[in-house]
LOLUMZA-696894 format. One line per 2 residues: number of its first residue (from 1); for each residue x, y, z of N, C-alpha, C. Coordinates in Angstrom, 2 decimals, decimal comma. Layout:
BEGIN
NUM) X:Y:Z:X:Y:Z:X:Y:Z  ...
***
This chain:
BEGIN
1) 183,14:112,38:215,80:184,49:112,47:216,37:185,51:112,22:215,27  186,22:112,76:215,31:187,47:112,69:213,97:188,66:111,79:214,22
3) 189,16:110,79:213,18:189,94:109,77:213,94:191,16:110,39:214,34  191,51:111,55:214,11:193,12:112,30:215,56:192,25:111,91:216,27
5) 190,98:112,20:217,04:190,75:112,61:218,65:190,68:111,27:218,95  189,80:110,48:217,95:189,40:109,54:218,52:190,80:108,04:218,88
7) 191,87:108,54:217,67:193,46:107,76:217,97:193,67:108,12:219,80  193,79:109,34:219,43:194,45:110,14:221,05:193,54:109,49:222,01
9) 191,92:108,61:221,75:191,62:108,32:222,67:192,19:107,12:223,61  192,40:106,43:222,24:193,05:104,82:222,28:193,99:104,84:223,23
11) 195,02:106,16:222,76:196,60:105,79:223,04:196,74:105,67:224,63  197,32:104,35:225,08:197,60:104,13:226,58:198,50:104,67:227,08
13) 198,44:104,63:228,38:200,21:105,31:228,76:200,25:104,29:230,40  201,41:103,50:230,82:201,26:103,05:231,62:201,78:103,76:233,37
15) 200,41:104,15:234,01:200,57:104,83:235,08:201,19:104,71:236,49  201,33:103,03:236,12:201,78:102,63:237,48:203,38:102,52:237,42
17) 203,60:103,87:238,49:204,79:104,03:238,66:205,24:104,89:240,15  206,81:104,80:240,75:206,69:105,30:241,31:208,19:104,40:242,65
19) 208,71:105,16:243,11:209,12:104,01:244,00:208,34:102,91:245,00  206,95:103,44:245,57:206,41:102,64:246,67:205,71:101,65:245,56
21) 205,72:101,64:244,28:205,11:100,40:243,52:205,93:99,71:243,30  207,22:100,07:243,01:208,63:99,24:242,68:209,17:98,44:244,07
23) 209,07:99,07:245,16:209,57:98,46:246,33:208,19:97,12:246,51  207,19:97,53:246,32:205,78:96,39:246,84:206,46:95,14:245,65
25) 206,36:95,56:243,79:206,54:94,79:243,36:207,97:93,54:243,51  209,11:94,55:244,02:210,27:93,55:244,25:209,82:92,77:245,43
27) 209,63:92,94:246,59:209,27:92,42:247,73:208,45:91,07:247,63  207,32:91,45:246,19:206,66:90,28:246,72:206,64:89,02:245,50
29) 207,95:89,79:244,52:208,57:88,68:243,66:209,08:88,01:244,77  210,42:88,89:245,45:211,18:87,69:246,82:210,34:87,04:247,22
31) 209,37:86,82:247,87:208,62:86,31:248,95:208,31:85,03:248,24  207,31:85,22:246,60:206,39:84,73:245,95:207,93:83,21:245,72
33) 209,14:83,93:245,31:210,13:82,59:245,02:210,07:82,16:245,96  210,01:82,40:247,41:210,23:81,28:248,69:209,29:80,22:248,88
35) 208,22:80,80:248,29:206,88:79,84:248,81:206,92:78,50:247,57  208,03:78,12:246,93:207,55:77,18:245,71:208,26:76,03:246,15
37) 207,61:74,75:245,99:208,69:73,41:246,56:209,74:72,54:245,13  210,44:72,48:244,89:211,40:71,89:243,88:210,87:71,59:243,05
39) 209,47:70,76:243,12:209,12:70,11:241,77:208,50:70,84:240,31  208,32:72,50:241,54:207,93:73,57:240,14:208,62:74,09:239,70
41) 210,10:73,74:239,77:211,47:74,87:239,50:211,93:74,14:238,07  211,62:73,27:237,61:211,55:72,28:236,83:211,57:73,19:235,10
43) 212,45:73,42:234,37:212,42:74,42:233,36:213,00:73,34:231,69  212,16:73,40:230,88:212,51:72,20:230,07:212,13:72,97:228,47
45) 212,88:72,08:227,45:212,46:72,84:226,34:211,49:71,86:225,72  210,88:73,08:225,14:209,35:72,61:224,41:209,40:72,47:222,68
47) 209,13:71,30:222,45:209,79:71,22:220,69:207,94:72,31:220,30  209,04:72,93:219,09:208,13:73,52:218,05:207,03:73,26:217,32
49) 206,71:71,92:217,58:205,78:70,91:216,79:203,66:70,85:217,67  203,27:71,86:216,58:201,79:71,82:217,70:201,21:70,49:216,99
51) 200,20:70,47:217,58:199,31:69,51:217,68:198,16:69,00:216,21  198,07:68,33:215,67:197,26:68,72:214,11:196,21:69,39:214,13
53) 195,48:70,43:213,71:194,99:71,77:213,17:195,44:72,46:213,96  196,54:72,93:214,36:196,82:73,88:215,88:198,21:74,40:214,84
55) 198,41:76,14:215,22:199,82:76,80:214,99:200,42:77,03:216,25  201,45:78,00:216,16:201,99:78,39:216,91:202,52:79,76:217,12
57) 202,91:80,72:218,34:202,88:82,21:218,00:203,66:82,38:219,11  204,66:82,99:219,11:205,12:83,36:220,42:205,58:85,17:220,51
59) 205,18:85,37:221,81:205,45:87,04:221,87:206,48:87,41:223,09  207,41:88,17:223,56:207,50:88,99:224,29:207,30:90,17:224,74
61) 206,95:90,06:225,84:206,06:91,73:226,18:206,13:92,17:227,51  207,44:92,17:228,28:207,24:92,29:229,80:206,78:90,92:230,82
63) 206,08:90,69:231,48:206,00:90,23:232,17:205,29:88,83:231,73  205,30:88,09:231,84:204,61:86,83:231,21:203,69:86,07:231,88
65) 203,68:86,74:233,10:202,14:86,52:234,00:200,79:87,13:233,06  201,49:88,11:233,12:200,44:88,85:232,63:199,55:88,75:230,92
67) 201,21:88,74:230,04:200,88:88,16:229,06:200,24:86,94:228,60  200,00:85,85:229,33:199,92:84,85:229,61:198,48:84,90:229,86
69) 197,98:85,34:230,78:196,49:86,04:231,00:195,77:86,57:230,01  196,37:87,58:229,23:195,98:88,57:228,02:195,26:87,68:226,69
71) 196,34:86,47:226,25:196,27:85,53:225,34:195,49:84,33:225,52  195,34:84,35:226,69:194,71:83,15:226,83:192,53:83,44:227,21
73) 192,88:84,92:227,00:191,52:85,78:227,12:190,48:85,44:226,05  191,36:85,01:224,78:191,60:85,69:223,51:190,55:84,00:222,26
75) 189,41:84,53:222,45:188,69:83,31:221,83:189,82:82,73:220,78  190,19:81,50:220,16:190,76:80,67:219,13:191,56:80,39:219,89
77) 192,54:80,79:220,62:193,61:80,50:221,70:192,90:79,29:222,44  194,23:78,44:222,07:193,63:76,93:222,94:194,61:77,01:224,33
79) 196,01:77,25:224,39:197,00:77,07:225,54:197,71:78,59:225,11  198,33:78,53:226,37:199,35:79,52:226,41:200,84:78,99:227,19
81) 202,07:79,12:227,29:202,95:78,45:228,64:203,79:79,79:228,36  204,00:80,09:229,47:205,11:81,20:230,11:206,40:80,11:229,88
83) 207,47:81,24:229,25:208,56:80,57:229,19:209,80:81,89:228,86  210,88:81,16:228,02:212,14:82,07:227,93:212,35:82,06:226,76
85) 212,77:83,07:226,07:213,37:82,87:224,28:214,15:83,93:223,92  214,81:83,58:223,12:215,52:84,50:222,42:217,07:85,31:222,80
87) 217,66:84,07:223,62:218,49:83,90:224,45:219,44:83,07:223,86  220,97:83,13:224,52:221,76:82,41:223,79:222,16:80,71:224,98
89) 221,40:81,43:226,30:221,71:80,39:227,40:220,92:79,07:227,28  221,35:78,03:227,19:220,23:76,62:227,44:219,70:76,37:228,78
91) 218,80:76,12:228,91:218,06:75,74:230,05:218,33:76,76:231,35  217,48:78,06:230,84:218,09:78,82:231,58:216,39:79,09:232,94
93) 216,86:79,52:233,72:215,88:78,98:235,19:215,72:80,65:235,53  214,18:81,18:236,15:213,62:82,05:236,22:215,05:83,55:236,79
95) 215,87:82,88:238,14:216,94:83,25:238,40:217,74:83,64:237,73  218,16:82,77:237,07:219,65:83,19:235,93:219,09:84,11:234,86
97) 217,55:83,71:234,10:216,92:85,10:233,04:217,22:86,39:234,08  216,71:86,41:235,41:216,76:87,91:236,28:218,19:88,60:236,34
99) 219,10:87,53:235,52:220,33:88,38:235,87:220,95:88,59:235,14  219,76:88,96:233,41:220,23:89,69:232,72:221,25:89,30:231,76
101) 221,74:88,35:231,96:222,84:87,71:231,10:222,64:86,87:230,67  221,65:86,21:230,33:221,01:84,93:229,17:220,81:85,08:227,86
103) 220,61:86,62:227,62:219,97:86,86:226,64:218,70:86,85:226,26  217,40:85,91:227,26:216,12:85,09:226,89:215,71:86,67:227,95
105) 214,37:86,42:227,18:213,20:87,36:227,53:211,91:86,31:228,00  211,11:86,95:229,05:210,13:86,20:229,36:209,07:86,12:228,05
107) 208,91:85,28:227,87:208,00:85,40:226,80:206,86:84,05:226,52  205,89:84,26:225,92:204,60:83,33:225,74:204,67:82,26:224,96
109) 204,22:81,14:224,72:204,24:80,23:223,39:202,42:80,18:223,70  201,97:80,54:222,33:200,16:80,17:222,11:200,28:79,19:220,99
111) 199,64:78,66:221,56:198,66:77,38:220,64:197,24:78,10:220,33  197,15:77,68:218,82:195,84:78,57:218,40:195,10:77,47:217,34
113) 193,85:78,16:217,12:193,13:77,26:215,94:192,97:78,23:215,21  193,49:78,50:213,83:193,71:78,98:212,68:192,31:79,27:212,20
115) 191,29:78,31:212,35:189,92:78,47:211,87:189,14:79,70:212,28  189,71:79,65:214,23:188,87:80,76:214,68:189,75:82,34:214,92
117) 191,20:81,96:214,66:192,09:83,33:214,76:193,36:83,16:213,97  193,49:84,13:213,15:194,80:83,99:212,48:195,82:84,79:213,10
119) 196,93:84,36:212,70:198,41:85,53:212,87:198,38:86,61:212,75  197,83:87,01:212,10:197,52:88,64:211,73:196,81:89,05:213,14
121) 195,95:88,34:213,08:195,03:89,20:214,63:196,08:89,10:216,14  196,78:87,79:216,05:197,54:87,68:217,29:198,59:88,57:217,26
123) 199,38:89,20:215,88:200,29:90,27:216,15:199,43:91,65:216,69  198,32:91,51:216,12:197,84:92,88:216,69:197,45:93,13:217,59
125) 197,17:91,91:218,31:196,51:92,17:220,03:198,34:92,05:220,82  199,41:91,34:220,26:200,68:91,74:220,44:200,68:92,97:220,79
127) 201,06:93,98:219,55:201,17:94,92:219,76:200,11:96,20:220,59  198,99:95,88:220,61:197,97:96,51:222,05:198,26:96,04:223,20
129) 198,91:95,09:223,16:198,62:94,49:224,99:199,58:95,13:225,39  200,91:95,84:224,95:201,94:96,17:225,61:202,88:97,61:225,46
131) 203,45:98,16:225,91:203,74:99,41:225,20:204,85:99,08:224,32  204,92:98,95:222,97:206,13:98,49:222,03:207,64:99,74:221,82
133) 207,08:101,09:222,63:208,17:101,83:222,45:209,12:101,77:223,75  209,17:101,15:224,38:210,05:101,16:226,33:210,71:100,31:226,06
135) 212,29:100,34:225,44:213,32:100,13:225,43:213,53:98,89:226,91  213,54:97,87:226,77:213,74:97,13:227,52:212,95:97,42:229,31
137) 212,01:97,54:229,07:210,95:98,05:230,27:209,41:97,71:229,87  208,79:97,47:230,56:207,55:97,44:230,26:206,50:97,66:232,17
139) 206,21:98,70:232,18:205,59:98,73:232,87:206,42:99,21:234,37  206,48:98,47:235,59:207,52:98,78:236,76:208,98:97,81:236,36
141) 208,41:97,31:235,51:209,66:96,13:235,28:210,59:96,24:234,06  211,95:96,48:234,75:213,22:96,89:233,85:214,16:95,57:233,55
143) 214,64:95,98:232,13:215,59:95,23:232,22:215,30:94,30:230,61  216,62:93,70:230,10:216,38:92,79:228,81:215,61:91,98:228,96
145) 215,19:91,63:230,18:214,51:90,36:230,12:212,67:90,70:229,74  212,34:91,91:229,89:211,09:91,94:229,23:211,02:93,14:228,23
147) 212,10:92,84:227,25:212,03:94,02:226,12:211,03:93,13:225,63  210,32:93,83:224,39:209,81:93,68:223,29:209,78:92,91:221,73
149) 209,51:91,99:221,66:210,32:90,69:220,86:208,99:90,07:220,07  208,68:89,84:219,08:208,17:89,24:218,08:209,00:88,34:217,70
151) 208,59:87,07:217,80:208,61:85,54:217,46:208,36:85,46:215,95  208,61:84,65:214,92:208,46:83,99:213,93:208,61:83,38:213,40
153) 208,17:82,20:212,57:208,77:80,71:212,14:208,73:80,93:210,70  208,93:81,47:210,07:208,72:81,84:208,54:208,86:83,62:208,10
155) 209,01:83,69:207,03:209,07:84,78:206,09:207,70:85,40:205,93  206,53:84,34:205,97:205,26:84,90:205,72:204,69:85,52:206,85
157) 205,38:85,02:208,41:204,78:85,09:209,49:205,50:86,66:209,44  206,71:86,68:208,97:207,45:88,15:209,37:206,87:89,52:208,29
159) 206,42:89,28:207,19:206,02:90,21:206,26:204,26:90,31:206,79  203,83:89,44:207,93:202,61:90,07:208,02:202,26:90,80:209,43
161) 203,35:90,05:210,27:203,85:91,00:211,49:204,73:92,65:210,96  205,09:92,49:210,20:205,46:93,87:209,81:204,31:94,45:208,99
163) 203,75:94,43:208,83:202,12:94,85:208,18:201,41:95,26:209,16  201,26:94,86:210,21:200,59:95,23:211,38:201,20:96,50:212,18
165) 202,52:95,93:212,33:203,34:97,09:213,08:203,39:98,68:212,36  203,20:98,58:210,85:203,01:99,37:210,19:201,64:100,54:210,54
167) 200,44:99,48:210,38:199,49:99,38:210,89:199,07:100,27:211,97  199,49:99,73:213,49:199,73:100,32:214,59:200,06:101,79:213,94
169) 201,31:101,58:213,92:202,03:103,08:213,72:201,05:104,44:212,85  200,88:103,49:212,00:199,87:104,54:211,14:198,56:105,37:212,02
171) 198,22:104,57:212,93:196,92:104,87:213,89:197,16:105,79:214,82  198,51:105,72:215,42:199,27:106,41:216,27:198,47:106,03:217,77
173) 198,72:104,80:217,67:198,28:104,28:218,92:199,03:104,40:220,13  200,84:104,27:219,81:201,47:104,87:221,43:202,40:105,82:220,17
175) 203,04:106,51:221,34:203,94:107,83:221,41:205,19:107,84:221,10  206,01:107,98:219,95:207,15:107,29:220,03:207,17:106,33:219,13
177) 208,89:106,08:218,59:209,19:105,10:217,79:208,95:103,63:218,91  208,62:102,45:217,50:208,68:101,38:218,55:209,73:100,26:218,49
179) 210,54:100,12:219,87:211,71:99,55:219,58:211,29:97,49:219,82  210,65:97,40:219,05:210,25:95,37:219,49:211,20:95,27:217,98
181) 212,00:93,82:218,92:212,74:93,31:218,03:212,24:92,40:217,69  212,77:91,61:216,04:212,13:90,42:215,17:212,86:89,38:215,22
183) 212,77:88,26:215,49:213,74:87,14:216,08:212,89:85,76:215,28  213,49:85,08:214,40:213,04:83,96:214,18:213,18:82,79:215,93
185) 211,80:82,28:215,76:211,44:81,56:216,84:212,53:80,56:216,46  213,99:80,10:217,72:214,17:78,45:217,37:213,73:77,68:218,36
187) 214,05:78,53:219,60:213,82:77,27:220,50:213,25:78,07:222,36  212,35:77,55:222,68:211,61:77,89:224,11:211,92:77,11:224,39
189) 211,76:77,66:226,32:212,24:76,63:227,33:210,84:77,41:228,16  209,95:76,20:228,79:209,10:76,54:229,73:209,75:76,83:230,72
191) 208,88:77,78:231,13:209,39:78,67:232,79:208,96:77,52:233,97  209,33:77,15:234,93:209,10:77,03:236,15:207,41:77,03:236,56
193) 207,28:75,44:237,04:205,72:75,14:237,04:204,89:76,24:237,69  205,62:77,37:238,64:204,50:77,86:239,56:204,58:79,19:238,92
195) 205,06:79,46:237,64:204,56:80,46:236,59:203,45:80,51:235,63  203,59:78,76:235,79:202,15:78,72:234,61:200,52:79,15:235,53
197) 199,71:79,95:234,75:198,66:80,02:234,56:198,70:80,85:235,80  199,61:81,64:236,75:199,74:82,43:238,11:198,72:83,34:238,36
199) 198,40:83,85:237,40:196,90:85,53:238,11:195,75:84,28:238,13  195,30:83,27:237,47:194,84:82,35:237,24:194,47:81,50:238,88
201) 196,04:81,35:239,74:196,41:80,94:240,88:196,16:81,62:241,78  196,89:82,85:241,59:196,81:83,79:242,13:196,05:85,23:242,11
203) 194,77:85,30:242,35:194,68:86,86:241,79:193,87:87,33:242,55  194,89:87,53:244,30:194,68:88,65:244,67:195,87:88,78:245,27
205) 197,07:88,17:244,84:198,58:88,55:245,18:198,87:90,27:244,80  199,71:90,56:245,29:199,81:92,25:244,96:200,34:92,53:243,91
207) 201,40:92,06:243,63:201,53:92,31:241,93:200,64:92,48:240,64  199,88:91,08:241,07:198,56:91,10:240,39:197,85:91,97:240,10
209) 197,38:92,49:241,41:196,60:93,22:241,39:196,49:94,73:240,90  197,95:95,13:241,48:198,70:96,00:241,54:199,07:96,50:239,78
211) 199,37:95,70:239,09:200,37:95,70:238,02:199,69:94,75:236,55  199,45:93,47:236,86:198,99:92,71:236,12:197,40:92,89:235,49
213) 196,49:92,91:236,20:195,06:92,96:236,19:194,68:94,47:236,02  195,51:95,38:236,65:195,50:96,93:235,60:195,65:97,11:234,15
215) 197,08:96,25:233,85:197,34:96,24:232,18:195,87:95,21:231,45  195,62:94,33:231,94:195,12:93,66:231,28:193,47:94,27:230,91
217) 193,22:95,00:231,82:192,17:95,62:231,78:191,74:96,82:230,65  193,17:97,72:230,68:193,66:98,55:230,19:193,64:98,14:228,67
219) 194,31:96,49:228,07:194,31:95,79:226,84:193,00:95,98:226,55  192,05:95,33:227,55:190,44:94,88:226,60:190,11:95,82:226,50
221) 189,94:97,28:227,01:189,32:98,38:226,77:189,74:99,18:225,41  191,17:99,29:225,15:192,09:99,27:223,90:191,57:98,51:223,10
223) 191,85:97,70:222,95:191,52:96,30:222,23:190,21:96,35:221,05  189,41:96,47:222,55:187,65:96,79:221,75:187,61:98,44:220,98
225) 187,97:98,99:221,46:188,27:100,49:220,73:188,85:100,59:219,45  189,84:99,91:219,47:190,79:99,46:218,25:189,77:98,89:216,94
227) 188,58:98,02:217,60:188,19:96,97:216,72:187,25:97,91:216,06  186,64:98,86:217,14:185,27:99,78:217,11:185,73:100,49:216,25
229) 187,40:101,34:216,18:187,92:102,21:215,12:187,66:101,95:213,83  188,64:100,86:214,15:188,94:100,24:212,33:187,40:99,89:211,55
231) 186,24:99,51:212,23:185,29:99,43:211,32:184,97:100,38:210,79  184,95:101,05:211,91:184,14:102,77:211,02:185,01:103,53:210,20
233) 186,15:103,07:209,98:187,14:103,79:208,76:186,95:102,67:207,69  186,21:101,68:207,93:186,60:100,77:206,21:185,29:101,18:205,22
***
């Protein structure tokens, strides 16, 4: 097989679309906020400082249920927390990100062990888990709050995330320029307790099922293809 066909095999395209998926998914965001009692609404910032042998990596990519799931799949990955970044609002609460005017994107903070996964690999399962060319969209879900955003705490972290993205592109893994923006990491705010660890909680809610556990599925199959590629070209 010649690597065009076998790129074109890789390349994802996300199918779930449509109004009767958009009406299920809004419906059962509403619902899913009614069912939570005060003490999970609770949204706080998380200092930058991991734990000794532990880094840190943060991504945006759409939905952070999901992402959240994806990373935490991901052997060396010790934690993951759904949260907000890259925003100009402080302490901003799942509500106020939905309305677009915070600036913050849902986005991940991973805790990792360096021994068993480096930065390099976490930008690249970054850039597979999500479509990097959909202009502030990812999937049924519109809007700034799940554009495309690469995290970084350094110069070294950004010249090797741009190595990758390069990378990607060269493979012609999606269709299209890719619009993820580069944002030095300063400061996350965890999301709201009944976000953490949710397909985890939840997974046979409809979104989930519907939306979340499709992409993620969609990642490992990518993912392993990706890995299967690149050997047989070195």
């Amino acid at each position: 097989m010649s690597m065009e066909s076998t790129t074109k095999n890789i390349r994802a395209r996300f199918t779930l679309r449509g109004t009767l998926l958009l009406l299920l998914v809004t419906t059962f965001v509403l619902l899913q906020c009614s069912l939570f009692s005060d003490k999970d609404a609770n949204v706080q910032k998380i200092p930058l400082q991991p734990k000794s042998g532990q880094k840190i990596a943060a991504f945006a990519e759409g939905c952070f249920w999901c992402s959240e799931h994806i990373f935490e799949s991901v052997p060396g990955v010790i934690d993951v927390i759904s949260g907000y970044a890259g925003g100009h609002t402080k302490n901003p609460s799942y509500d106020l990100v939905n309305t677009e005017t915070t600036g913050h994107a849902e986005t991940v903070l991973i805790y990792y062990d360096p021994t068993k996964i480096d930065y390099m690999e976490l930008c690249r399962i970054f850039f597979l888990s999500h479509d990097p060319t959909t202009l502030n969209k990812q999937g049924p879900d519109e809007g700034s709050s799940y554009r495309s955003i690469l995290f970084y705490s350094s110069d070294a972290e950004l010249k090797i995330a741009k190595k990758i993205q390069k990378e990607i592109e060269e493979n012609q893994i999606w269709q299209g320029p890719m619009v993820t923006e580069y944002q030095e990491l300063k400061e996350f705010y965890q999301a709201e307790g009944y976000h953490q660890n949710f397909i985890q909680n939840h997974p046979t809610q409809s979104y989930v099922r519907a939306v979340s556990i499709p992409r993620y599925q969609e990642f490992k199959s990518r993912y392993e293809l990706y890995k299967k590629t690149q050997k047989q070209t070195k």
